[in-house]
Residue, then its C-alpha position, 0 to 999 in steps of 0.5 A: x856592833x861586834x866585828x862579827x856582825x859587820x863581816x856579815x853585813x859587808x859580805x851581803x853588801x857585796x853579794x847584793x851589788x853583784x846585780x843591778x837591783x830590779x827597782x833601779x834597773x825599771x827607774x822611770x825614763x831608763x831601760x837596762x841594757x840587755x843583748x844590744x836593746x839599751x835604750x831609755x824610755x823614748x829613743x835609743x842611744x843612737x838616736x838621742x840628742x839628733x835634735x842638737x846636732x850631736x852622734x854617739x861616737x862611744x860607748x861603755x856599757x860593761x856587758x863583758x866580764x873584764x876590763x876593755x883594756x883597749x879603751x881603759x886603764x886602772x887608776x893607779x896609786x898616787x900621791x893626789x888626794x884623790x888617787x892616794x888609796x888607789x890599787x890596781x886589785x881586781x878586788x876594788x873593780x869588778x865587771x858584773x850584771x851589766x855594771x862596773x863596781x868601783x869599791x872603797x874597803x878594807x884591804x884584803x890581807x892577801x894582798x900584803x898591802x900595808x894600807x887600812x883601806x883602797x879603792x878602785x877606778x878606772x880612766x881612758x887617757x890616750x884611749x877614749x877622748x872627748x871634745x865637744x858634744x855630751x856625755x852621760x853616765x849612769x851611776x848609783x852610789x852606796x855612801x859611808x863616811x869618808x866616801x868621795x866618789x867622782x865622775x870627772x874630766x882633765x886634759x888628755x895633754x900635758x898641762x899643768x892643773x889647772x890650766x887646762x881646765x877640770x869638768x867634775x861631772x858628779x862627785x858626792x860626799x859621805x852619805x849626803x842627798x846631794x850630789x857636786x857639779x863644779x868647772x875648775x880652772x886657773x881663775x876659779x882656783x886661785x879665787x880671780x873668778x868673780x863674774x861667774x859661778x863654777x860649782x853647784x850642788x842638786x840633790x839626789x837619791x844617790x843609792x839610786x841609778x841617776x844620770x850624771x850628764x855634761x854638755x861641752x861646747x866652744x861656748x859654755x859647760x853645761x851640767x845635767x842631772x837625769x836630763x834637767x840643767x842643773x848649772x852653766x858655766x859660760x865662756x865669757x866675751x871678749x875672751x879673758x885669760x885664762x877664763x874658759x880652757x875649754x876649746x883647744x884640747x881633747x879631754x879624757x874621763x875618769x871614774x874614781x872611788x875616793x876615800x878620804x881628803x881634806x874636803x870629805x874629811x875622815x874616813x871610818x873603816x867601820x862604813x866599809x865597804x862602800x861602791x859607785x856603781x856604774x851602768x853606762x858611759x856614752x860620748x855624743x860628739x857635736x861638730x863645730 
């Protein structure tokens, strides 16, 4: 394919996620969000999950044109993996149609960065946080090789990783029919953990709207695909060192398009441009 084709390609990629697409928004079980009315097929947001004790607490649900800069931050460069691409460019996160863009792409020579590629997110640390109850977030993602994007949450406190403990909610790799779902914490990085697995894998239409959920309580994490259990991790009795980081502090959110890293492995300019595509966030807090 000739230089020229791939720029019509990707500007018809990126018109074409300007809107949520009519399949994805009708996708059984779940109603886009219009003017206040979001809700699922059976209750409202509101009412969801009163059967186990849980509230709404928060909620994102990018209806507005710009960043809430009250409740958001942009990921800024760093020198993680993960963030190692990142740039506050208005070009790699865009707010439209009821949904948040998170891009991977070439970078814009406008804007004088030497870097073949960045990519965009956004996290709420000090503003947003989360302790026990359930979150959910309604995201499609459009893949390519090298492509890493992640839904995830760490400490909003400084502890050293991965002490506190890290929830990846969902993260997916290049073009895979599959999404990650994984506990971190010191026992599990450092390869100690044997009593109890930390990371599952479900598959999935990723270029579809999916529900990527997790359950936080004193007790166990809980993972959720589109409402089905999909993986627990316990706390396990009598405590063990180190083995569940989970009950003493608050938690922020991230959401992250990733490129490149030794575990999704090169990336290829020509996949370009790339996006996660989010609907919604909400917390429902339980109380203990």
């Amino acid at each position: 394919m000739d230089h020229k084709a791939r720029i019509i390609i990707a500007a018809a990629l990126l018109a074409a996620l300007a809107a949520v697409s009519p399949a994805a928004a009708q996708q059984p079980g779940i109603a886009k969000r219009r003017h206040g009315t979001v809700q699922d097929s059976e209750t409202a947001p509101r009412r969801a999950y009163r059967d186990k004790g849980m509230r709404l607490v928060w909620a994102e649900e990018f209806e507005d044109t710009g960043l809430d800069t009250t409740a958001w931050s942009r990921c800024e460069q760093g020198v993680k993996q993960w963030n190692g691409h990142m740039s506050p460019a208005d070009t790699v996160c865009r707010i439209s149609g009821g949904t948040l863009k998170l891009y991977g792409l070439r970078t814009p020579p406008e804007l004088g960065d030497a870097r073949d590629c960045i990519t965009g997110g956004i996290h709420s640390k000090g503003k947003r946080s989360i302790r026990f109850g359930r979150v959910d977030v309604r995201a499609r993602i459009v893949g390519g090789k090298g492509f890493w994007p992640a839904i995830w949450l760490i400490p909003d406190v400084d502890i050293p990783w991965p002490r506190g403990g890290e929830i990846d909610i969902m993260e997916h790799l290049n073009h895979d029919p599959e999404i990650h779902q994984t506990v971190h914490t010191y026992l599990t990085w450092e390869g100690l953990e044997k009593l109890v697995t930390n990371h599952s894998t479900t598959p999935v239409r990723p270029d579809e709207f999916n529900v990527y959920s997790v359950e936080m309580t004193p007790y166990r994490i809980e993972f959720f695909v589109n409402g089905r259990s999909t993986h627990v991790f316990p706390r396990l009795l009598p405590d063990r060192e180190k083995q569940f980081p989970f009950r003493n502090n608050p938690f922020y959110i991230i959401l992250s398009a990733q490129l490149g890293g030794t575990w999704v492995g090169e990336i290829d300019l020509g996949d370009l441009p790339v996006v996660m595509e989010i609907d919604y966030v909400r917390f429902y807090e339980k109380r203990y």
